[in-house]
C-alpha positions as a printed Julia matrix, in Angstrom:
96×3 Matrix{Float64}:
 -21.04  -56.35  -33.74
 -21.07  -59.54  -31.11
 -23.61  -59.26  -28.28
 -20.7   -59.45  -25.94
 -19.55  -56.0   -27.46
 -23.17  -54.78  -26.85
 -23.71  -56.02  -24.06
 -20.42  -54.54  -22.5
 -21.8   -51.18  -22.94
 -24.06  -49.61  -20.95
 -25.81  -46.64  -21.22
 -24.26  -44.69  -17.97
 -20.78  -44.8   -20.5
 -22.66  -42.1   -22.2
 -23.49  -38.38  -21.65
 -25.75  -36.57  -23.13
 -23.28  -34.62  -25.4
 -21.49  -37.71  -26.4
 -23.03  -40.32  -29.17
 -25.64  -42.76  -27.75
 -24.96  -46.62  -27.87
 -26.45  -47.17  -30.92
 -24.99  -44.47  -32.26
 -21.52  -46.38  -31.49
 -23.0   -49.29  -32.89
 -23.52  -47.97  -36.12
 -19.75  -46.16  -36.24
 -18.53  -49.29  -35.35
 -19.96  -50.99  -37.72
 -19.1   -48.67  -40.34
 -15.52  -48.74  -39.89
 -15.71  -52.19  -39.07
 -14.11  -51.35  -35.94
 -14.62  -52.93  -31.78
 -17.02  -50.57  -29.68
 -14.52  -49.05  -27.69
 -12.46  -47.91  -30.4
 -15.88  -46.6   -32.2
 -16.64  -44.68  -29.57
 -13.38  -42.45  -29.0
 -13.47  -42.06  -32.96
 -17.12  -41.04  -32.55
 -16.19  -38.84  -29.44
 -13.59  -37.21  -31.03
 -15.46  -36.35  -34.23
 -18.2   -34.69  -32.27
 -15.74  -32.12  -31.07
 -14.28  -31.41  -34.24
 -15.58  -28.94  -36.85
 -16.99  -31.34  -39.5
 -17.48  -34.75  -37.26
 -21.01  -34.39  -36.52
 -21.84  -33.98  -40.55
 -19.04  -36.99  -40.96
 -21.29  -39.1   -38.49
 -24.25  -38.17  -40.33
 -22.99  -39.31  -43.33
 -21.37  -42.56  -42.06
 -25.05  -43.63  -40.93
 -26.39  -42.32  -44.09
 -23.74  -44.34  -46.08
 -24.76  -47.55  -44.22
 -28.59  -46.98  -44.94
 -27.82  -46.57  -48.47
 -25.71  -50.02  -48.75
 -28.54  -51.6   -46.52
 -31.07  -50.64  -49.11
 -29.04  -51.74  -52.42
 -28.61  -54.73  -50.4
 -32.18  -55.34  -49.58
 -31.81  -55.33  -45.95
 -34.84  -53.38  -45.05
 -34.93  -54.07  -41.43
 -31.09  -52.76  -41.16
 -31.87  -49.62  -42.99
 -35.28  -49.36  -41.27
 -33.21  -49.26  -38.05
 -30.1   -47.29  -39.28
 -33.06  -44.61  -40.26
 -34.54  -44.5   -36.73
 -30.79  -44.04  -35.56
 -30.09  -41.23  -38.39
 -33.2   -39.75  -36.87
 -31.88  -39.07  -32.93
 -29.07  -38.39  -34.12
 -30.38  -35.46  -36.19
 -32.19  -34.57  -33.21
 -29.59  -34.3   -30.6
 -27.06  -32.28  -33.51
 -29.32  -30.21  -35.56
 -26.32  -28.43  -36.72
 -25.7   -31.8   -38.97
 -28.11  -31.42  -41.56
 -31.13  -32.72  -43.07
 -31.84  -36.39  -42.69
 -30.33  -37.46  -45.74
């Protein structure tokens, strides 16, 4: 993800009942997709009936491949990510 993607994002773009920016971040870099396009994918799939576990497990998925690759500090901050995420939709599951 470029810092001109991040940086075009702001945290007003995003309600309480939608995913947070790094939430985005992380679906965007999972299906290797820009930020905008991320976020109507993630907005979508948090209105359907499995998209919040599908999130869940997109995140999980990336901490996994961070840890096989030995990119702690990637899966260290996937984890935190996982975490809120968990928090806001408790209807998703355990953590992993």
């Amino acid at each position: 993800m470029s810092t001109v993607q991040e940086n075009s994002m702001r945290e007003d773009d995003f309600g309480p009942g939608n995913l947070s920016v790094d939430e985005v971040l992380a679906l965007a870099e999972y299906e290797h997709a820009p930020h905008i396009g991320a976020k109507e994918l993630g907005d979508s799939l948090l209105h359907s009936s499995q998209g919040q576990w599908r999130i869940r497990r997109f995140i999980i998925d990336q901490i996994e491949v961070s840890k096989a690759r030995g990119d702690a500090a990637r899966a260290a901050r996937l984890s935190g990510i996982l975490r809120h995420f968990v928090q806001r939709f408790p209807n998703t599951g355990s953590l992993i």
